[in-house]
matplotlib code that plots the C-alpha trace (Angstrom):
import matplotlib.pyplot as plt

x = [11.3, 10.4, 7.9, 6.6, 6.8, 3.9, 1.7, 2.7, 3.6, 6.4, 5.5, 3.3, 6.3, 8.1, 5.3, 5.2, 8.8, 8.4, 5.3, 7.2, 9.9, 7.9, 9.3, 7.7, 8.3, 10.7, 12.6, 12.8, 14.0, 16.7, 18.0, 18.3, 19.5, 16.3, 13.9, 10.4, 9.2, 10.9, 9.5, 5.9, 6.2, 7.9, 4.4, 2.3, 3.5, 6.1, 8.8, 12.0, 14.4, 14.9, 18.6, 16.9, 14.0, 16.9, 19.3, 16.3, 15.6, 19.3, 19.0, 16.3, 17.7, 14.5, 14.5, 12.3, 11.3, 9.3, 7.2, 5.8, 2.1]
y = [-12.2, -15.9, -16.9, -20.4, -21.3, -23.8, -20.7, -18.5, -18.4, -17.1, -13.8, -13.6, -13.5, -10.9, -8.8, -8.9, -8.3, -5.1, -4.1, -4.7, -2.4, 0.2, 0.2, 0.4, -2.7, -0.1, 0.4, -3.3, -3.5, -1.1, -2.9, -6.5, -5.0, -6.1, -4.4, -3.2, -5.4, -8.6, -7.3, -7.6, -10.9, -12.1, -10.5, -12.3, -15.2, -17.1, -16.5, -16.5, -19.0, -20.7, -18.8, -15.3, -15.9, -16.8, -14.1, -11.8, -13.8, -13.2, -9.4, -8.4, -11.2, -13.2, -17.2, -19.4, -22.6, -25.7, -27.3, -31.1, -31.3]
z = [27.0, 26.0, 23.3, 23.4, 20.5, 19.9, 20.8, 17.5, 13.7, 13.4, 11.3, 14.9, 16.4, 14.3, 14.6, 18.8, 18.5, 15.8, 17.8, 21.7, 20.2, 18.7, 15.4, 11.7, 9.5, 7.7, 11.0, 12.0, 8.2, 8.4, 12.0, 10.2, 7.2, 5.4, 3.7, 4.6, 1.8, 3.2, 6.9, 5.4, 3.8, 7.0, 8.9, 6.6, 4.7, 7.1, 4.1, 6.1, 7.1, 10.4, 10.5, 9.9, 12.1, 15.2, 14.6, 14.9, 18.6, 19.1, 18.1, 20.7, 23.4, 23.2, 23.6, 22.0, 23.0, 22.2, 24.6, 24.6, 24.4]

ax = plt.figure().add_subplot(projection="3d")
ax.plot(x, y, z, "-o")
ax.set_aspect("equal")
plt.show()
């Protein structure tokens, strides 16, 4: 799958990916070794780092890019 990523936020992102792979925030959580607390804030603050937001891209084999407007 490949997210544009001038189309979405982020937590957007995480929450197609939690929701594409039918898993609870406390499931996605458990996969990342986070927790369902950090899951929610990811959903609905944009809290997470650029190196946590691309290993979960490289978890679920998903490519993100940027496109010119």
């Amino acid at each position: 799958m490949k997210f544009i990523a001038n189309n979405y936020e982020p937590k957007e992102i995480i929450k197609i990916i939690r929701e594409w792979t039918e898993l609870t925030q406390k499931e996605l959580a458990q996969e990342i070794g986070k927790s369902k607390d950090t899951i929610q804030s990811y959903e609905s603050r944009n809290k997470m780092t650029l190196d946590t937001f691309m290993n979960i891209m490289k978890k679920y084999n998903l490519e993100v890019t940027i496109e010119k407007k």
